[in-house]
C-alpha angles and dihedrals in degrees: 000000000000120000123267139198103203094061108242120130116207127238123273088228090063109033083065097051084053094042081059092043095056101044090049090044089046095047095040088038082052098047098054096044080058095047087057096050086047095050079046094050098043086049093053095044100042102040130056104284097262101036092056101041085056083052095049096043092052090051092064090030080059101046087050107049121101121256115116127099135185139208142150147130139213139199112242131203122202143168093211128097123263087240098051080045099058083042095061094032086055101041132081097279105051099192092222081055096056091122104049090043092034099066106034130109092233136027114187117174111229119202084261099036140293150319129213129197120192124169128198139182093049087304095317094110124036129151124187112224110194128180121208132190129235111246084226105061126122130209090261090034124057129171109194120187121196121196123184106205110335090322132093113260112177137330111220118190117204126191114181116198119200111222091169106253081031149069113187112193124209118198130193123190148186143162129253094197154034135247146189125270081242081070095056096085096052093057096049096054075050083063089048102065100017093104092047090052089056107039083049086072100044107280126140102213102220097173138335137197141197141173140175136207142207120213139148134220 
């Protein structure tokens, strides 16, 4: 479980549908890092040197390049309140965000939503995610923005619609970015465990829908 500093812990249920998660996204995320550097070294063995080292360096040129979007939306039932939604939409722990907070090593919530740190290859790598809230939502319209660094990450777009004993939650998202096809697997094993994540905090999954896109510069 990583750390926090706003004081919320986070369900068993869930932690255990993000401890699954993890462990899938690393190994899948690992294995084709390793496929890659196989495809690079049999080029290089089996071709002329250069020839082969060409071969090897636009593999992983390929598999970097960035070319892939995402969007999609889903249709959301609660027992919860709108107001205890947007509550949780707008706090540090978005629910349609389990798997970026879930696994970092630090969660701090910020006036307009939340960061979130998280550090691989033994601190070698680290990257900050932080959500911020449109000055403009209502409590029935939200516009959330999600930036990883300094750059753009995704938009997601949340209408909550009070039926009473119900709140059903409509979310619409895109991505503000492109990645590399490297990144595919890792998105896929997301989808995976996307509807988990959500029922685990008390979300009735009614329908859901993604798509990606391929485009280039």
């Amino acid at each position: 479980m990583p750390s926090t500093s706003d004081g919320a812990g986070v369900d068993p249920a869930l932690n255990d549908v993000i401890t699954r998660y993890h462990r899938v996204e690393r190994a899948v995320s690992g294995a084709t890092a390793l496929l890659a550097g196989g495809i690079g070294a049999g080029l290089i063995l089996l071709l002329p040197l250069w020839q082969g080292v060409l071969g090897a360096v636009a593999v992983l040129a390929g598999l970097r390049l960035p070319v892939v979007t995402t969007a999609g939306s889903a249709r959301l039932e609660t027992t919860a309140s709108p107001a205890t939604v947007r509550a949780a939409v707008t706090g540090p722990r978005p629910p349609m965000l389990a798997f970026q907070w879930g696994i970092a090593n630090e969660v701090t919530a910020t006036e307009h939503g939340g960061r979130y740190a998280r550090s691989s290859l033994c601190g070698l790598r680290s990257v900050t995610m932080t959500t911020t809230v449109d000055d403009a939502a209502t409590t029935a319209d939200i516009t959330l923005r999600v930036t990883a660094g300094d750059s753009p990450w995704s938009t997601y777009h949340v209408t909550l619609t009070d039926h009473g004993d119900t709140t059903v939650v409509e979310i619409d998202v895109r991505s503000d970015r492109r990645f590399g096809l490297r990144g595919l697997p890792a998105w896929l094993v997301a989808q995976r465990y996307y509807d988990a994540a959500l029922e685990a905090q008390g979300y009735t999954v009614i329908s859901r829908e993604r798509s990606l896109s391929f485009r280039g510069r």
